[in-house]
C-alpha positions in Angstrom: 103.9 97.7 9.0 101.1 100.4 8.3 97.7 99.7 7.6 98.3 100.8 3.8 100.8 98.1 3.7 98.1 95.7 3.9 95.6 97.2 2.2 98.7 96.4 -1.0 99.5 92.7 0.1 95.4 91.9 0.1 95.2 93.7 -3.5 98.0 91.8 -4.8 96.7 88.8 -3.4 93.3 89.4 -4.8 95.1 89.7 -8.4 97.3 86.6 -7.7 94.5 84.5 -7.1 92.1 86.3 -9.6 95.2 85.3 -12.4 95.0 81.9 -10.8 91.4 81.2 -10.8 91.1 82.2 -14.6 94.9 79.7 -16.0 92.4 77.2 -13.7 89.6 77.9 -15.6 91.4 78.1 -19.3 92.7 74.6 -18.3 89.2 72.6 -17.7 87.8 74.7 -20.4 90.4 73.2 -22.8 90.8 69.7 -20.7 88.5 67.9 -23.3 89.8 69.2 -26.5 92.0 67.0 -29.0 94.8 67.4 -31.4 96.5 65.9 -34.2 99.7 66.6 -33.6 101.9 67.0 -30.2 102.7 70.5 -30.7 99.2 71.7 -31.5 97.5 70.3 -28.5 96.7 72.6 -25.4 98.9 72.1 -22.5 98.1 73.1 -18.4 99.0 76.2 -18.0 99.8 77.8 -13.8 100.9 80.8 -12.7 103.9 81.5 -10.8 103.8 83.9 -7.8 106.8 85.4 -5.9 106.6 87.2 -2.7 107.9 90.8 -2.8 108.9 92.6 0.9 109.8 96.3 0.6 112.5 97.0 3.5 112.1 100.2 5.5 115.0 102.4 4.0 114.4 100.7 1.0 112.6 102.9 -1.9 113.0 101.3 -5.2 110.6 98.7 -4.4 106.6 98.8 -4.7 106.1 97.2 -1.7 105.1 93.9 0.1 102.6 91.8 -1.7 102.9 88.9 -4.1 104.1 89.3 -8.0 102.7 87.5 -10.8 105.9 86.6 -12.5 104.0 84.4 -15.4 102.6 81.6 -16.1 104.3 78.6 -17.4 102.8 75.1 -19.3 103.4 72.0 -17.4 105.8 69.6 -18.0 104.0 66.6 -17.8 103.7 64.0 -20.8 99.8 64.8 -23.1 97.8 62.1 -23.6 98.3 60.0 -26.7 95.1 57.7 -27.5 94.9 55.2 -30.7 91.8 56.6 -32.5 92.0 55.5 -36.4 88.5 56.5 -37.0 88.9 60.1 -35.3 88.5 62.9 -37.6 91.2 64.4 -35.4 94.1 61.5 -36.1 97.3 61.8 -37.7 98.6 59.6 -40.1 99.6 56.8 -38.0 95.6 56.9 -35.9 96.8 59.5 -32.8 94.9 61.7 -30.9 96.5 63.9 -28.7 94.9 64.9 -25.5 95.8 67.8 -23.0 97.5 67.0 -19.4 95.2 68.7 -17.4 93.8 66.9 -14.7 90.4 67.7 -14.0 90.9 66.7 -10.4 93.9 68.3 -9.4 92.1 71.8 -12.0 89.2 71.9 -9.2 90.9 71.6 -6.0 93.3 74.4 -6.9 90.0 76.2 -8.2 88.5 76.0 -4.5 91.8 76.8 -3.0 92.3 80.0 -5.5 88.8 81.1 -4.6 89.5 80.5 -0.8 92.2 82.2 -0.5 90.8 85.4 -2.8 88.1 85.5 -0.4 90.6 85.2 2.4 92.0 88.4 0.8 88.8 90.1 0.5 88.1 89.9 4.3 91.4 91.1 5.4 91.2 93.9 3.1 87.4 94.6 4.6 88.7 94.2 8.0 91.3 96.7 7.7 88.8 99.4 5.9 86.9 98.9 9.3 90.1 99.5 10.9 91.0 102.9 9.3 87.1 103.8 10.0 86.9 103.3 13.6 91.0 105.2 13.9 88.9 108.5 11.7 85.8 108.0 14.4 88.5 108.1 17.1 89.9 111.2 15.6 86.6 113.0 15.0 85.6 112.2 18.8 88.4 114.6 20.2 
């Protein structure tokens, strides 16, 4: 694996967890807000990542790093609160609340923004790399 290979799995970790630090951050935004109706109400939204390795013969491929393939809402049941004197209720006194837990929203928050300045260093590390190689070539 060559230097430039990692220099493309760091920036496609940086994107990865740059696309998963801001679904994180639509969800808490939108944790609070209510609805009238199931449909209408905001549901958790999280991004789904795939790992892409080129093989050495093989050229179709863009190389090894990690693929945003979208981003998907949860499956888990909304929150359905009895709330006659809401402005917000339907007909029968509903609210309907988002499943995002605010918990579970800020730990994958700390571990997006860990692992994006994981990537950061490892991209730094190996531009220190390719400088001290150019240093060794200059010193001949």
């Amino acid at each position: 694996m060559s230097l430039f290979n990692v220099m493309d799995i760091s920036s496609t970790g940086m994107h990865a967890e740059s696309v998963r630090l801001n679904t994180t951050a639509s969800n808490i935004a939108n944790a609070n807000t209510v609805s009238s109706s199931y449909g209408d109400t905001y549901k958790a939204r999280h991004p789904v990542f795939s790992t892409s390795l080129n093989e050495a013969n093989d050229k179709q491929t863009k190389g090894a790093g990690v693929r945003v393939l979208g981003i998907v809402e949860s499956e888990r049941p909304l929150q359905i609160e009895y709330a006659p004197h809401n402005p917000m209720a339907d007909e029968n006194g509903y609210i309907y609340k988002p499943n995002v837990n605010i918990v579970e929203e800020m730990a994958d928050m700390m571990s997006a923004s860990k692992a994006y300045e994981t990537n950061v260093q490892v991209a730094d590390t190996t531009k220190q790399i390719f400088r001290r190689v150019l240093q060794l070539g200059q010193s001949r």
